[in-house]
C-alpha positions in Angstrom: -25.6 56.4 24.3 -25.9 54.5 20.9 -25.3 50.4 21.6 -22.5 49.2 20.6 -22.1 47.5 16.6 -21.9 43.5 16.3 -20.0 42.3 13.9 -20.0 39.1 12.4 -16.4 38.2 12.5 -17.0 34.9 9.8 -18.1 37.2 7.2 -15.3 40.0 7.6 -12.5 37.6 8.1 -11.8 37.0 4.6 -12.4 40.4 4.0 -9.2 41.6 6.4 -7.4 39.1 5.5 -7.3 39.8 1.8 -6.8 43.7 3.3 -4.0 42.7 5.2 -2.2 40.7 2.9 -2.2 44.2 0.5 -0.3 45.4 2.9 -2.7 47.5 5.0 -2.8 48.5 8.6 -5.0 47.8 11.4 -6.1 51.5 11.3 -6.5 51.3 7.3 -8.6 47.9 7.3 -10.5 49.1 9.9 -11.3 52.8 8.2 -12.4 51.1 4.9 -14.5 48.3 6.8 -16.1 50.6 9.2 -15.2 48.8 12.2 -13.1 49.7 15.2 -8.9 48.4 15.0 -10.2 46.1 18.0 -12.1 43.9 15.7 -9.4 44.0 13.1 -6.8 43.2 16.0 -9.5 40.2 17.5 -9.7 38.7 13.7 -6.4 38.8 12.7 -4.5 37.9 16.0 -5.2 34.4 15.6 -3.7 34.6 12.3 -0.7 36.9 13.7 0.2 35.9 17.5 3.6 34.7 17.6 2.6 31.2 18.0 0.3 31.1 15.1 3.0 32.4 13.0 5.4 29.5 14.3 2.4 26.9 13.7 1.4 28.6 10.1 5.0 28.2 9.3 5.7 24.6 10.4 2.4 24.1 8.4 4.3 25.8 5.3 7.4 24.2 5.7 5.6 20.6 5.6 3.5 21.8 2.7 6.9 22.9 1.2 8.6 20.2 1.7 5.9 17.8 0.5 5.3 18.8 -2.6 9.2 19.5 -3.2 9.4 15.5 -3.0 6.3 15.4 -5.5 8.5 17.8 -7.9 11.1 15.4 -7.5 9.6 12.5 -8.4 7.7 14.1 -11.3 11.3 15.2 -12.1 12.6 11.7 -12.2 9.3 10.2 -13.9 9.9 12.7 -16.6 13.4 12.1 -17.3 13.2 8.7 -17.0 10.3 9.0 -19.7 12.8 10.9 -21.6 15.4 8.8 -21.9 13.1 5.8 -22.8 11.4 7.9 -25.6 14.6 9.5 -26.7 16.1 6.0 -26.8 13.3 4.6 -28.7 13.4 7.4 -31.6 17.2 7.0 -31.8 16.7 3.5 -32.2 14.3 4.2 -34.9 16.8 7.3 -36.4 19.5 4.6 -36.7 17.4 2.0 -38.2 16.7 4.4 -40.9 20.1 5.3 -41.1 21.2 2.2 -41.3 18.2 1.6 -44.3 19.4 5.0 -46.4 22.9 3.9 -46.5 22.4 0.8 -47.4 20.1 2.3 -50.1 22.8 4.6 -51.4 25.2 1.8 -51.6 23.0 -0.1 -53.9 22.2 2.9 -55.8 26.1 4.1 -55.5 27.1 0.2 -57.3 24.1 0.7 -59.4 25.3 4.7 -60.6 28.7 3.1 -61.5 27.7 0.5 -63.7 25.6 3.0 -65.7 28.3 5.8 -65.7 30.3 3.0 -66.9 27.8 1.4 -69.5 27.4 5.1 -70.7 31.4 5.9 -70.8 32.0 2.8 -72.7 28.9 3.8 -75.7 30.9 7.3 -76.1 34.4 6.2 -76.2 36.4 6.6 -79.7 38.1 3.0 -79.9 35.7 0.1 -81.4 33.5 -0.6 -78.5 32.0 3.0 -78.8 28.4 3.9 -80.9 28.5 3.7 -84.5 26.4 6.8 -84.3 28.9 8.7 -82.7 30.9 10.9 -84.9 34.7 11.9 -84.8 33.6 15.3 -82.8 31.5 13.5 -80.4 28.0 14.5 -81.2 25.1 12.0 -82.2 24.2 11.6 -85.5 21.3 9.2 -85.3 19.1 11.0 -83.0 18.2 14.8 -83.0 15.8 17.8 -81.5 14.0 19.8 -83.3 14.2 22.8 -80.6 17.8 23.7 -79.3 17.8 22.4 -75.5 19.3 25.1 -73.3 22.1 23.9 -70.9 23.0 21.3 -74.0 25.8 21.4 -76.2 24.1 21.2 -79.3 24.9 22.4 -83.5 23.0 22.9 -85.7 22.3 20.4 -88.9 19.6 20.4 -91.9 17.5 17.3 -92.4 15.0 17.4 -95.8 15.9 21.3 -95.4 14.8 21.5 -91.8 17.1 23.1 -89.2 17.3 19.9 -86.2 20.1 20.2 -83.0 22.5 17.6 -82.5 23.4 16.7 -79.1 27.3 16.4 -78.3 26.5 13.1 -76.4 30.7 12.2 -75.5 29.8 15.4 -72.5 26.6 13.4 -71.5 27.3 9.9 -71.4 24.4 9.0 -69.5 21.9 9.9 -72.3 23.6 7.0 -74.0 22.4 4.6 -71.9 18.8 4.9 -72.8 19.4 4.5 -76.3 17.3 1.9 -78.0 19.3 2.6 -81.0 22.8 2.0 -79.5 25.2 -0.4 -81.4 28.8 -0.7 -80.7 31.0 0.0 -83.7 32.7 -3.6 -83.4 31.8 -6.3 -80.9 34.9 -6.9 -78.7 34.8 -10.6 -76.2 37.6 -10.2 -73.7 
């Protein structure tokens, strides 16, 4: 009679384990090990009595349960976080706002006095440019290239063919004209 096979039951527990939780039987684990089912049974039993279920899952449950309070105050950490940081750049959002509108404004007031600066040096009673003719183009200044997007005509100067720019459709031109001079000075 052969004697009987020792096994060392520290090394193969992690082994069956991992086997067991694949899903395999006794008979499996112990057919791929090379052991008998006994020593499967005597290595897992502690790990699948009845009672070491009940402890193992009291032990889970704790282990659940503590780190579903951890969650939760990570959770609230987090959102409290949020709300401080998402205050904080709204603050800074409306501050900004706050800044461009008072910006536009000032450019807004600043617009309408040149769009009115510019309507008054292309209007046809005496305040307007003396270099304005009666069909509203300037006839002090001139291009020598037509500009595209410009209502322009053409004109000879010293036999050269120049575009004039009809200035009454862009006012704004006006204002930037070191050459402006109203056809009659007017003091209201």
């Amino acid at each position: 009679m052969m004697p009987k096979k020792v096994w060392d039951e520290e090394k193969l527990r992690p082994i069956v384990l991992e086997l067991r939780k694949r899903g395999k039987s006794y008979r499996e684990i112990a057919k791929e090990i090379g052991c008998s089912t006994f020593t499967v049974s005597k290595i897992l039993s502690p790990f699948e009595n009845p009672n070491s279920r009940l402890k193992q899952a009291a032990e889970l449950a704790e282990k659940v349960e503590k780190i579903s309070r951890n969650l939760e105050e990570i959770e609230k950490r987090l959102e409290k976080l949020k709300a401080e940081d998402l205050i904080e750049r709204l603050s800074k959002i409306e501050k900004s706002v706050k800044e461009m509108k008072e910006s536009l404004r000032s450019v807004s007031e600043k617009m309408m006095w040149i769009e009115r600066s510019a309507e008054r040096r292309v209007r046809d009673d005496s305040i307007g440019c003396i270099w304005l003719n009666e069909e509203g183009y300037c006839t002090k200044w001139y291009w020598h290239n037509r500009q595209e997007g410009r209502e322009m005509k053409a004109d000879k100067i010293k036999g050269k063919t120049v575009w004039k720019l009809k200035v009454k459709n862009y006012p704004l031109i006006c204002t930037s004209c070191p050459s402006y001079e109203p056809r009659r000075l007017t003091y209201a």
